[in-house]
C-alpha positions in Angstrom: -118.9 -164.9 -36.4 -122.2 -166.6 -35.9 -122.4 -170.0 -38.5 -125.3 -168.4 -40.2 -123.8 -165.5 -41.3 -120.8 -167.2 -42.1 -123.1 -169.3 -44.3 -124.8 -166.5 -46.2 -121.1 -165.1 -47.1 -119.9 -167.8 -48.4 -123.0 -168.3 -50.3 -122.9 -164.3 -51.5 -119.4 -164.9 -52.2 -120.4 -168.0 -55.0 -122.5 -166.3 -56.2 -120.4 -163.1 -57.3 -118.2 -165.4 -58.4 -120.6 -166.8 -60.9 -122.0 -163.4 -61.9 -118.5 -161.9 -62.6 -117.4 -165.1 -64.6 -120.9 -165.2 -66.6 -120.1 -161.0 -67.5 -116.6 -162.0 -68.5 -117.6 -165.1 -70.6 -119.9 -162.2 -72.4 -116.8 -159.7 -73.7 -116.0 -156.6 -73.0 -117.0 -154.7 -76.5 -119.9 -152.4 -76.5 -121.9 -150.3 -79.4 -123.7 -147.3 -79.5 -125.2 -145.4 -82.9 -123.1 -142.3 -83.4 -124.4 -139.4 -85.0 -122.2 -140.5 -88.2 -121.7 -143.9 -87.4 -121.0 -146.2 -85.2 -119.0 -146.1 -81.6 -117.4 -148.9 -80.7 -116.6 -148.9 -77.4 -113.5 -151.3 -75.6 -113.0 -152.2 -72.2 -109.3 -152.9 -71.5 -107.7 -153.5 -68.6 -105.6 -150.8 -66.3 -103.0 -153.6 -65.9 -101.3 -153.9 -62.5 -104.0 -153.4 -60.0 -103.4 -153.2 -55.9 -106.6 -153.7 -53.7 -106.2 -153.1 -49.9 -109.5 -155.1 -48.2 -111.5 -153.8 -46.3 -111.8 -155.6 -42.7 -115.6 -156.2 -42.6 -117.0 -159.2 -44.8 -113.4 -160.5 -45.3 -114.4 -163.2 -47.6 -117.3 -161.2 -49.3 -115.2 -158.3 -49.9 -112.2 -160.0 -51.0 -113.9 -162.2 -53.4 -116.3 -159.4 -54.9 -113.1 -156.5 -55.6 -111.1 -160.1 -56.6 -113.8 -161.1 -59.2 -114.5 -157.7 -60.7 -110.6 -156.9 -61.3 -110.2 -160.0 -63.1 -113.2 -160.5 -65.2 -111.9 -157.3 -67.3 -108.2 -158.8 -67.3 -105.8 -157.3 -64.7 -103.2 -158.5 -62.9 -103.3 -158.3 -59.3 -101.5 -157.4 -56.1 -104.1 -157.9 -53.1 -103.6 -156.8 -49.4 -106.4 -159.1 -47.6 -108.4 -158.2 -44.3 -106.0 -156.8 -41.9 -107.8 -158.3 -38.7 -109.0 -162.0 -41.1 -106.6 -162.1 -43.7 -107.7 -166.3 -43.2 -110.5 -166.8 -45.7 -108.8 -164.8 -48.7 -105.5 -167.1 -48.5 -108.0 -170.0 -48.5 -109.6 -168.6 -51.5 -106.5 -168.1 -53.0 -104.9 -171.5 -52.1 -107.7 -173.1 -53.7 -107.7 -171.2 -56.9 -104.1 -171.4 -57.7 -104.0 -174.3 -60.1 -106.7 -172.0 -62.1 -104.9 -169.2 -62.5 -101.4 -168.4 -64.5 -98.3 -168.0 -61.9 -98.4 -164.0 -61.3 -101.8 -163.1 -62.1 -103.2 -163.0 -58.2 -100.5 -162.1 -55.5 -101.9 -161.7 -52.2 -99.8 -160.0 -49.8 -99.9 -160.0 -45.8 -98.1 -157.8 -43.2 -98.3 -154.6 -42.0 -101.2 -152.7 -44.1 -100.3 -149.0 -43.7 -96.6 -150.2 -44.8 -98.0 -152.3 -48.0 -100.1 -149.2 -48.6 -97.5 -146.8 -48.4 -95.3 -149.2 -51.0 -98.0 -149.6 -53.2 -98.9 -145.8 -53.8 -95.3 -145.2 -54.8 -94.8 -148.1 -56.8 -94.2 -147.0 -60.2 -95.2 -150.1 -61.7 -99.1 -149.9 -59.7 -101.4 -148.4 -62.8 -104.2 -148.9 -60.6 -104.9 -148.8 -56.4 -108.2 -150.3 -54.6 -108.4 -148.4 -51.0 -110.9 -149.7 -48.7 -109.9 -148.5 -45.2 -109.8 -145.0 -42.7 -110.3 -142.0 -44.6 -106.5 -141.0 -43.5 -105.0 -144.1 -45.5 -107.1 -143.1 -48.1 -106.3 -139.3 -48.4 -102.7 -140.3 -48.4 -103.1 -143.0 -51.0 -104.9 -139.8 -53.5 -101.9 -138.2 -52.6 -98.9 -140.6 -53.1 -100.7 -141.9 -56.1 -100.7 -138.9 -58.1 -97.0 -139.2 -59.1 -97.2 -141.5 -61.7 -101.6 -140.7 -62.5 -102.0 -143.7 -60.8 -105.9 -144.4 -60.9 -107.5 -144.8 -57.6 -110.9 -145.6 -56.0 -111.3 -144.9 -52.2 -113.8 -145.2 -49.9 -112.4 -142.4 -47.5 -113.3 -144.5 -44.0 -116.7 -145.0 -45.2 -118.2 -148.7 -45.1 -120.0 -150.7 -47.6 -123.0 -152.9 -47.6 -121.1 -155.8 -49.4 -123.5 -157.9 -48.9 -126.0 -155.7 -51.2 -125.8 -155.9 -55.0 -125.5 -152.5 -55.6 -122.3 -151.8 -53.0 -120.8 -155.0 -53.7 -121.1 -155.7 -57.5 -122.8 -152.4 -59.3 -121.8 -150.5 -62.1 -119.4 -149.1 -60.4 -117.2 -152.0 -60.1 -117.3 -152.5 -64.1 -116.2 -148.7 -64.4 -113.3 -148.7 -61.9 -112.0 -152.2 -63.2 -111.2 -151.4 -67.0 -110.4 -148.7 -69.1 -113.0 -147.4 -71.4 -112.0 -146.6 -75.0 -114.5 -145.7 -78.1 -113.7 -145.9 -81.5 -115.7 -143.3 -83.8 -116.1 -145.4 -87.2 -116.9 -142.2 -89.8 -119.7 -143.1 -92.3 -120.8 -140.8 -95.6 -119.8 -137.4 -95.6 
């Protein structure tokens, strides 16, 4: 990897960072007018979360599905880059006196094996897939046993270095649970 790119992930990786820390720091409660009152809307995490990296932008990609799974509260379980698993276990290294023992476990080795053990897990609510569109048919499949929820990206690549593959809304919908509260007014 050229220095100048390496630069400008590092950099895009701050910043998501920052942006995900600023949207946690906000709360995750929402409101809408109801027809007959108000609808309060809660964002709660899905609890145990697995994330198998993709390979390209190892750091970027890391940090970015990292970040968003966090800011709404899960607990994590992370298979890193299979071809540079390197800058994640930095990241990690260097965040572990932040975080409570537990909450971010990354996890090296072979990737279709931690796949494959992560699907079936019973105790996985939630599974990240970023890798061939095989892996990923098999993860819809294995997952369904316990209505695991799952996001995959069926071989296709992202632009993770764009804001809206790397951080958009869909990020905030796939990393928490949505719940609304109807709160009945008048008749």
């Amino acid at each position: 990897v050229e220095l100048k790119t390496a630069k400008a992930e590092v950099e895009l990786s701050v910043g998501r960072l920052q942006a995900w820390g600023a949207l946690q720091a906000q709360g995750h409660t929402l409101q809408a007018a109801g027809l007959r009152g108000p609808v309060l809307r809660l964002q709660e995490p899905l609890g145990v979360l697995a994330i198998v990296c993709p390979d390209e932008w190892p750091l970027l990609a890391f940090v970015s599905l990292l970040a968003a799974a966090l800011a709404y509260g899960n607990t994590l379980i992370v298979v890193p880059s299979g071809s540079c698993p390197l800058p994640a276990l930095e990241v990690c290294q260097d965040m572990a006196t932040l975080f409570p023992a537990g909450l971010v476990n990354v996890v090296t080795g072979d990737r279709d094996h931690l796949t494959r053990c992560l699907a079936l897990h019973q105790d996985v609510q939630a599974l990240w897939y970023f890798g061939s569109a095989q892996g990923s048919q098999f993860v819809e499949w294995a997952s369904a046993g316990n209505l695991k929820s799952v996001w995959v990206n069926r071989g296709c690549s992202r632009a993770w270095d764009q804001e809206a593959e790397g951080a958009g809304p869909e990020f905030r919908l796939r990393a928490a649970r949505t719940k609304a509260l109807w709160l009945p007014m008048g008749d």
